[in-house]
C-alpha positions in Angstrom: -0.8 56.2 21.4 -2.8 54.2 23.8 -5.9 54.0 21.7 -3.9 52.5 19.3 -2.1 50.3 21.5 -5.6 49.0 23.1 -7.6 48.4 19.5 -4.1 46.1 17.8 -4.9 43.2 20.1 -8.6 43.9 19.4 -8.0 43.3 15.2 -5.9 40.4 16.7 -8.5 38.7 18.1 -10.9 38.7 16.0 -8.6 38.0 12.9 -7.9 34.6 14.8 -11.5 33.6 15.7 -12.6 30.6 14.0 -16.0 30.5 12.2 -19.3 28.5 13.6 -19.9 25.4 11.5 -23.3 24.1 11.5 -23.6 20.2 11.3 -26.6 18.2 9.9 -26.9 15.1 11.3 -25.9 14.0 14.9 -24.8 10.2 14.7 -21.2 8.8 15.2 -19.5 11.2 12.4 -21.2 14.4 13.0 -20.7 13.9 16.7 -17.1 12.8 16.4 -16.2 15.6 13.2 -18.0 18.1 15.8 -15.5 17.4 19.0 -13.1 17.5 16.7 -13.7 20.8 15.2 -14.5 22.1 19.1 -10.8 20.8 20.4 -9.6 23.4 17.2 -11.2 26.6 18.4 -14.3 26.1 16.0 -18.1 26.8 17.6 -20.4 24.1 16.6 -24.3 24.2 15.9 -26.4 20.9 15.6 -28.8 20.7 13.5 -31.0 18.1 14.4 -35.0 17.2 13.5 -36.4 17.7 17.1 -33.9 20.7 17.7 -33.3 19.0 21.5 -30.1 18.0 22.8 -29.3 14.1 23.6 -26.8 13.5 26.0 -24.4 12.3 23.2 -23.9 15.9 21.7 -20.5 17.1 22.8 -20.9 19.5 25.7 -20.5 22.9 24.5 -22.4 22.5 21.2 -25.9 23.9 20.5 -28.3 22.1 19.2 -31.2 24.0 16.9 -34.1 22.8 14.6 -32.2 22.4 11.1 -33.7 26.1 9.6 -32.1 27.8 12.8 -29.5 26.4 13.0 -28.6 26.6 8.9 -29.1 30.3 9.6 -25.8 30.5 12.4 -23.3 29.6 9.6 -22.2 29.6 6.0 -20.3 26.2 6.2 -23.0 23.7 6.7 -21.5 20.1 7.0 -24.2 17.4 5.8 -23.4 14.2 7.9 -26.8 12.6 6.8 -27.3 9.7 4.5 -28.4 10.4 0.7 -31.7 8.8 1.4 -32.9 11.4 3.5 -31.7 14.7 1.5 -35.2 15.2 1.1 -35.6 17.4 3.9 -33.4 20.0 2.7 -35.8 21.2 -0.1 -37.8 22.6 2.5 -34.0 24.7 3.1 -33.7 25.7 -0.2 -34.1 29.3 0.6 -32.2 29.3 4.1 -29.4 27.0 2.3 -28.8 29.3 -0.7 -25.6 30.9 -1.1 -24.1 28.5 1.3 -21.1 25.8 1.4 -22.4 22.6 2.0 -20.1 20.1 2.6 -21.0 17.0 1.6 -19.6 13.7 3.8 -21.5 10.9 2.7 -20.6 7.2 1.4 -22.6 5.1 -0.7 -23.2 0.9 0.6 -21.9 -0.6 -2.8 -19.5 1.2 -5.8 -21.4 2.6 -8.6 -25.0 2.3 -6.4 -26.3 5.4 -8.0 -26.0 7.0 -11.8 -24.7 10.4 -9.7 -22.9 11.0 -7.2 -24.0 11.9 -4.0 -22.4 15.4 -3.9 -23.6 16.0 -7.7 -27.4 14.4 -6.9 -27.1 17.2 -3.6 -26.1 20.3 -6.5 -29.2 19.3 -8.5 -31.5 19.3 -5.3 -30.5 22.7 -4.3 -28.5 24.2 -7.3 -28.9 27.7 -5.5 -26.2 26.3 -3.2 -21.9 25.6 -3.5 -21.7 22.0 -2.9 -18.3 20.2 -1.8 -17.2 16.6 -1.3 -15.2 16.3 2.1 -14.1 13.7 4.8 -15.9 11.2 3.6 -12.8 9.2 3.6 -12.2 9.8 7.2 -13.9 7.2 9.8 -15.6 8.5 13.5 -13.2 6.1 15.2 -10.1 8.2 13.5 -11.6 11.1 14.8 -12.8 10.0 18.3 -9.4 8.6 19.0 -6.9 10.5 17.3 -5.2 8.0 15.4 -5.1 9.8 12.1 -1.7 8.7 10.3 -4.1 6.2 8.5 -6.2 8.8 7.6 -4.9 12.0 7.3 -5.3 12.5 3.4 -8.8 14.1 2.8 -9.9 14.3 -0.7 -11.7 17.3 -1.8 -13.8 18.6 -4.9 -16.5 21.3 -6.2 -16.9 23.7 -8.8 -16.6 26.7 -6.4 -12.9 27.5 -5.8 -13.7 29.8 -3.2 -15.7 27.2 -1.1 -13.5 24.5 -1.7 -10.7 26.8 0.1 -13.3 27.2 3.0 -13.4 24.0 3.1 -9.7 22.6 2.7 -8.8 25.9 5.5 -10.9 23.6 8.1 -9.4 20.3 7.2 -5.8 21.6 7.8 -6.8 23.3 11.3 -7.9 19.5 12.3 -4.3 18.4 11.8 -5.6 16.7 8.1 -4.1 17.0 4.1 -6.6 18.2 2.0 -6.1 17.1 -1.6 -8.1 19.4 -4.5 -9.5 16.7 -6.8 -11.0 19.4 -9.2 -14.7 19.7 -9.9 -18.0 17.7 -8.7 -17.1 15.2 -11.6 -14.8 13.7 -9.5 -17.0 13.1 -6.7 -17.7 9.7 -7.7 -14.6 8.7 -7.8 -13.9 10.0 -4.4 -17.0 8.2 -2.8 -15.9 4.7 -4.5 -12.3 4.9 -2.7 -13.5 3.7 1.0 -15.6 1.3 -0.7 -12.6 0.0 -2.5 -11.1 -3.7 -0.8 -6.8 -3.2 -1.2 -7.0 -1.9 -4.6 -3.8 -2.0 -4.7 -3.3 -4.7 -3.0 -5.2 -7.2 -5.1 -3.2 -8.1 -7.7 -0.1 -8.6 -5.4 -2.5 -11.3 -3.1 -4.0 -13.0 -5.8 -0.8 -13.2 -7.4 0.9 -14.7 -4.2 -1.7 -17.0 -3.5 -1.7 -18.6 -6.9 2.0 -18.9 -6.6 1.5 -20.4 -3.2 -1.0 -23.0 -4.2 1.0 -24.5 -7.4 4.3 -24.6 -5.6 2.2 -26.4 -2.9 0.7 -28.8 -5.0 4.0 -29.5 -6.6 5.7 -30.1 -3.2 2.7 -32.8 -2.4 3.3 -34.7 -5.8 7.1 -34.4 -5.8 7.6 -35.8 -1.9 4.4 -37.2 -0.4 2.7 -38.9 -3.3 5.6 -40.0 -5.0 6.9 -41.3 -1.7 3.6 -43.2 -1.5 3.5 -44.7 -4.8 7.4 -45.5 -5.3 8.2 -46.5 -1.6 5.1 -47.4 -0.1 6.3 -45.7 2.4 3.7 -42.5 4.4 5.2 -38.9 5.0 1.6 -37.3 5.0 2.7 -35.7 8.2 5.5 -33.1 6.2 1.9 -31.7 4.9 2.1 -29.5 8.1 5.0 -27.8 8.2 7.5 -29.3 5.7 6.2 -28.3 2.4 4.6 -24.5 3.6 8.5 -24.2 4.9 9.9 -25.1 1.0 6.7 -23.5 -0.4 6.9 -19.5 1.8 10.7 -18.8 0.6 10.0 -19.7 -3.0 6.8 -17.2 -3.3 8.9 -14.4 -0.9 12.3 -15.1 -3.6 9.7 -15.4 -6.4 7.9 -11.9 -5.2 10.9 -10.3 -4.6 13.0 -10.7 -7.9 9.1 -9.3 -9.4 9.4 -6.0 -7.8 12.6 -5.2 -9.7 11.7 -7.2 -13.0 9.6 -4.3 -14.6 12.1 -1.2 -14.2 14.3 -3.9 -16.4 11.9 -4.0 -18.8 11.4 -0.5 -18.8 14.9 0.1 -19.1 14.9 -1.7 -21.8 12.3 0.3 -23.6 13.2 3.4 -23.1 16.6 1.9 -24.6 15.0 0.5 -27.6 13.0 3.7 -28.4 15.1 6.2 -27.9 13.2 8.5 -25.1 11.5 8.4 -21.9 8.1 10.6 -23.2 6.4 7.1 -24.4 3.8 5.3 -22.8 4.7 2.1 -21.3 1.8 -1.0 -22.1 -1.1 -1.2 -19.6 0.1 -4.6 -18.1 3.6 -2.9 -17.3 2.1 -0.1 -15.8 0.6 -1.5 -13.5 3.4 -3.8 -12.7 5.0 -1.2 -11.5 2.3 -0.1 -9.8 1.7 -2.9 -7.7 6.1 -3.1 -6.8 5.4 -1.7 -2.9 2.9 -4.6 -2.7 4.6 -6.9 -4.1 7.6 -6.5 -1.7 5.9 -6.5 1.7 3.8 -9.6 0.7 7.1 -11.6 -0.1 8.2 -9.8 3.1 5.5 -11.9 5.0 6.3 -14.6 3.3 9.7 -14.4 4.2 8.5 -14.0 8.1 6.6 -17.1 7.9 10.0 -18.9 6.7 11.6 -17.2 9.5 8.9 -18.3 11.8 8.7 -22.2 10.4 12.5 -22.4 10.4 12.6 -21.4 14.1 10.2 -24.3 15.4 12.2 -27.1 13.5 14.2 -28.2 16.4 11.2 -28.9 18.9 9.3 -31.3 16.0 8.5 -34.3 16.9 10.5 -35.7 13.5 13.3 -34.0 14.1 13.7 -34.8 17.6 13.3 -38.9 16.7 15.7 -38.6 13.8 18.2 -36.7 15.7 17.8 -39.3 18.8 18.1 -42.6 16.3 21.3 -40.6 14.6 22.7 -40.8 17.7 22.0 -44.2 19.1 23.0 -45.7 15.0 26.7 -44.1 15.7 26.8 -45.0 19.7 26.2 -48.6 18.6 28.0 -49.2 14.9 30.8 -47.2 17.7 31.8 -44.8 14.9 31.7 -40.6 14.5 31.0 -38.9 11.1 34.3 -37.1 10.4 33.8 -33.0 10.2 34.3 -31.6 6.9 35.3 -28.4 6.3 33.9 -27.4 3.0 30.3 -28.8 4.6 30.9 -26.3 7.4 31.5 -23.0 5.4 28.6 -24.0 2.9 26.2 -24.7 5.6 27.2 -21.3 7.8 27.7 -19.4 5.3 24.2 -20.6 3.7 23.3 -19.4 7.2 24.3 -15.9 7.1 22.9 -15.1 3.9 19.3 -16.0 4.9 20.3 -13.8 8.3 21.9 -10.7 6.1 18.9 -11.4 3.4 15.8 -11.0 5.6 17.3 -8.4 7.5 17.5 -5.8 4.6 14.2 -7.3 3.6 13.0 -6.0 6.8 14.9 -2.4 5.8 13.1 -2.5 3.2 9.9 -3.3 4.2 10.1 -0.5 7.5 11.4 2.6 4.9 8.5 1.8 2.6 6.0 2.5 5.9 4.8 6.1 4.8 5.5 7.7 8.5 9.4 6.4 7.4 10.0 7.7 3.4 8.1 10.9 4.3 11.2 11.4 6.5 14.3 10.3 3.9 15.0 12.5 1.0 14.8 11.3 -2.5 18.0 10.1 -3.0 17.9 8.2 0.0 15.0 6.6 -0.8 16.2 5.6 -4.0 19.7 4.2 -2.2 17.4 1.8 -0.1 15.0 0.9 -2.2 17.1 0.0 -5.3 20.7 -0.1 -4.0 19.6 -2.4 -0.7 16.8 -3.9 -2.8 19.4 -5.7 -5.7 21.8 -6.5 -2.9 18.9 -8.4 -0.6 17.9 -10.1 -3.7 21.3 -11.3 -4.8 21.5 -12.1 -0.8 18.6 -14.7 -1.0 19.4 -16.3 -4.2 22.8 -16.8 -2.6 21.3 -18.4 0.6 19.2 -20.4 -2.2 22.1 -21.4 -4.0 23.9 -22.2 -0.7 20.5 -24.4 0.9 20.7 -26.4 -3.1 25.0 -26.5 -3.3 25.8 -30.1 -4.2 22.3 -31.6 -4.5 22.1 -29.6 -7.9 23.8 -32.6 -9.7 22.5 -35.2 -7.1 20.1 -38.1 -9.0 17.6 -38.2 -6.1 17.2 -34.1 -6.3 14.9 -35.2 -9.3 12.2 -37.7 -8.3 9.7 -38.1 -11.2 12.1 -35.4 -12.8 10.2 -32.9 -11.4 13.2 -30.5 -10.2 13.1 -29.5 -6.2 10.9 -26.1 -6.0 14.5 -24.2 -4.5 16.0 -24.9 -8.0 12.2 -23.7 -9.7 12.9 -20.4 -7.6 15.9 -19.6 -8.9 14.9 -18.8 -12.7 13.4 -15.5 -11.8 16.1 -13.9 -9.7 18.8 -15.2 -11.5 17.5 -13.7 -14.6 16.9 -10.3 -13.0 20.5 -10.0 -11.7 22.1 -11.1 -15.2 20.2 -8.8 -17.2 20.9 -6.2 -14.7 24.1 -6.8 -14.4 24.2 -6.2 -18.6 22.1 -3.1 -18.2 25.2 -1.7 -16.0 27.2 -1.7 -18.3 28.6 1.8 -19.3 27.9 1.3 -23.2 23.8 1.1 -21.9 23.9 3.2 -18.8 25.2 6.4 -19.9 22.7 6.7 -22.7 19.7 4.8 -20.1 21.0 7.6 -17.7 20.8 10.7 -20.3 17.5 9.1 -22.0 15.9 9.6 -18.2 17.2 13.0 -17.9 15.5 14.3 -20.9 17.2 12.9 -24.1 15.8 11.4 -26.9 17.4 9.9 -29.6 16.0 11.1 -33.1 14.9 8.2 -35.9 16.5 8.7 -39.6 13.3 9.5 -40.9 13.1 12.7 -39.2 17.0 13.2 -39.5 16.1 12.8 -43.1 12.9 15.4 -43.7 15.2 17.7 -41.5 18.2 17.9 -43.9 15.8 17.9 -47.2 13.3 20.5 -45.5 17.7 22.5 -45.2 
């Protein structure tokens, strides 16, 4: 009874211990991957080319000449640069059989034919190579400030070492991802290289938007101004026009993110099942719908911000101030009028109710947030909240354009004010959604997404012949 009571903890022990990694390489990322891995139980080994210690090395760590120190472990993590993998072909015989874990990035996408990991498997072939936390930076791992960072892609043709591997990245608090075999090691070492790639679209999209509705709010009120009236309102260049120019691209943005499920309502509508591919472009419409939204969310804060400086401008402040004097001395008071007072507040609290659920939306699309909220709640906020902020801020549109829609001098040029430009969009959004809710087209919409599929006559026919 006591021998076995003394050995238990014993097989305990020694179940728990960690393994000792050996690390190639000793600059930011080995160092900073080697703390890390010595904070989570793990023993580390150097190995370095003059097999000394620098007083960088965390304390605690050995440092060996890279045979000896290969030798202390089967999980050899490479933090060295592909141009100088030609040391390890003198390793070929200490490194055979072991998992080498490759963490290097490339300067440009596409710089080699291979990959690095793949280029590493042909050098020593008598080796299991994996691709690792390449996508996870030394200043991540220094400071601790992973949420970023946390996903770590992973790939190699050995199961078994890829498990090794992926066992480690979960001990440092990370989410390894199994991306398959070496052939997807390329891919993995373009994705830090990789500017917003989802982003891109959204931006370039924005910023075109931005610059023709700009252009169109200098022709429309300070050159026409100019050239009909002689008369010089360069100055609204400042703040005027990007204050007409930011809620038009954030209305514009916002009635795109929900655009493309109507259209792919509408397909799966007209062909009778959900199992069909939709066309590239709308694919990645849909794709891009989380960027989309928080870039008309900036947008939107920049309206916000603009609209909250008007009343120190100088222009505002001398027309308010000669307002006043014209009534002190013609000794007369503009009557109040109610109608003008519940179309101006309530203009008001649209724009207020509007950019707050914009913000709702914006904070439960932060990944820290929707990892939190289930699926259904999700889909409450982002859809349910979503249609009701847009049909908020076309209202406050609507509300900011009220009388001046029929008003001769809305229409200088005829060019139409940009408020009445930002309206097609969202207004056709909300019709044709408002059609697709319907019950007549969502109960089959809803049982077409469920699994469904409505059969053509051609194979209703070749069914009852082939009967």
């Amino acid at each position: 009874m006591e021998k076995n009571a003394t050995t238990i903890p014993l097989t305990t022990d020694l179940s728990n211990k960690k393994p000792t990694v050996c690390i190639f390489g000793t600059g930011d990322f080995g160092r900073s991957l080697g703390n890390k891995m010595m904070q989570c139980g793990y023993s580390i080994v150097f190995g370095s080319r003059s097999g000394h210690a620098s007083g960088l090395i965390p304390k605690g760590a050995a440092v060996l000449p890279h045979a000896e120190a290969a030798e202390t472990s089967n999980i050899i993590i490479l933090a060295v640069h592909r141009i100088h993998y030609s040391f390890l072909e003198d390793l070929k015989e200490v490194l055979h059989g072991k998992v080498l874990v490759d963490v290097s990035n490339n300067l440009k996408i596409n710089q080699y034919p291979e990959s690095n990991a793949e280029y590493l498997a042909q050098l020593l072939p008598g080796s299991k190579v994996v691709k690792a936390f390449n996508t996870v930076s030394a200043w991540a791992l220094q400071s601790g400030a992973l949420d970023a960072s946390r996903q770590v892609f992973v790939c190699g043709n050995d199961s078994k070492s890829k498990e090794k591997v992926m066992d480690i990245i979960r001990s440092l608090g990370l989410t390894p991802l199994d991306k398959g075999s070496l052939l997807a090691a390329k891919e993995i070492e373009n994705y830090p290289l990789q500017l917003f790639p989802m982003w891109r679209y959204s931006i370039y999209f924005a910023l075109g938007l931005s610059a023709f509705f700009f252009l169109y709010c200098l022709i429309r009120d300070v050159i026409y101004s100019y050239v009909e009236k002689k008369k010089d309102i360069s100055f609204r260049i400042a703040v005027s026009i990007p204050n007409k120019v930011c809620p038009v691209v954030a209305l514009i943005l916002l009635a795109l993110v929900y655009l493309p499920g109507i259209f792919a309502a509408i397909l799966q509508l007209y062909r009778g099942t959900k199992y069909s591919r939709f066309p590239d472009w709308l694919d990645q419409w849909m794709l891009c719908r989380k960027q989309l939204g928080l870039v008309a969310l900036a947008f939107a804060f920049l309206h916000v911000l603009y609209t909250l400086i008007i009343p120190i401008r100088y222009y505002v402040r001398w027309r308010i101030g000669a307002y006043i004097l014209e009534q002190a001395f013609n000794n007369k008071t503009d009557p109040f009028i109610n109608s003008s007072g519940w179309i101006h507040d309530s203009y008001l609290s649209c724009g207020i109710l509007g950019f707050f659920f914009f913000l709702l939306l914006g904070i439960t699309s932060l990944p820290s947030v929707s990892n939190n909220v289930n699926w259904r709640e999700f889909r409450f906020v982002q859809s349910y909240l979503g249609y009701l902020t847009l049909v908020l801020c076309t209202a406050h549109t609507l509300l900011y354009g009220s009388r001046r829609f029929l008003n001769a001098g809305t229409y200088p040029w005829f060019l139409p004010a940009v408020y009445i430009l930002s309206l097609i969009i969202p207004c056709i959004v909300l019709v044709m959604k408002f059609v697709l809710v319907f019950p007549c087209l969502d109960r089959p919409l809803t049982a077409i997404r469920q699994g469904w599929e409505r059969k053509s006559k051609s194979s209703n026919n070749r069914c009852g012949s082939s009967v």
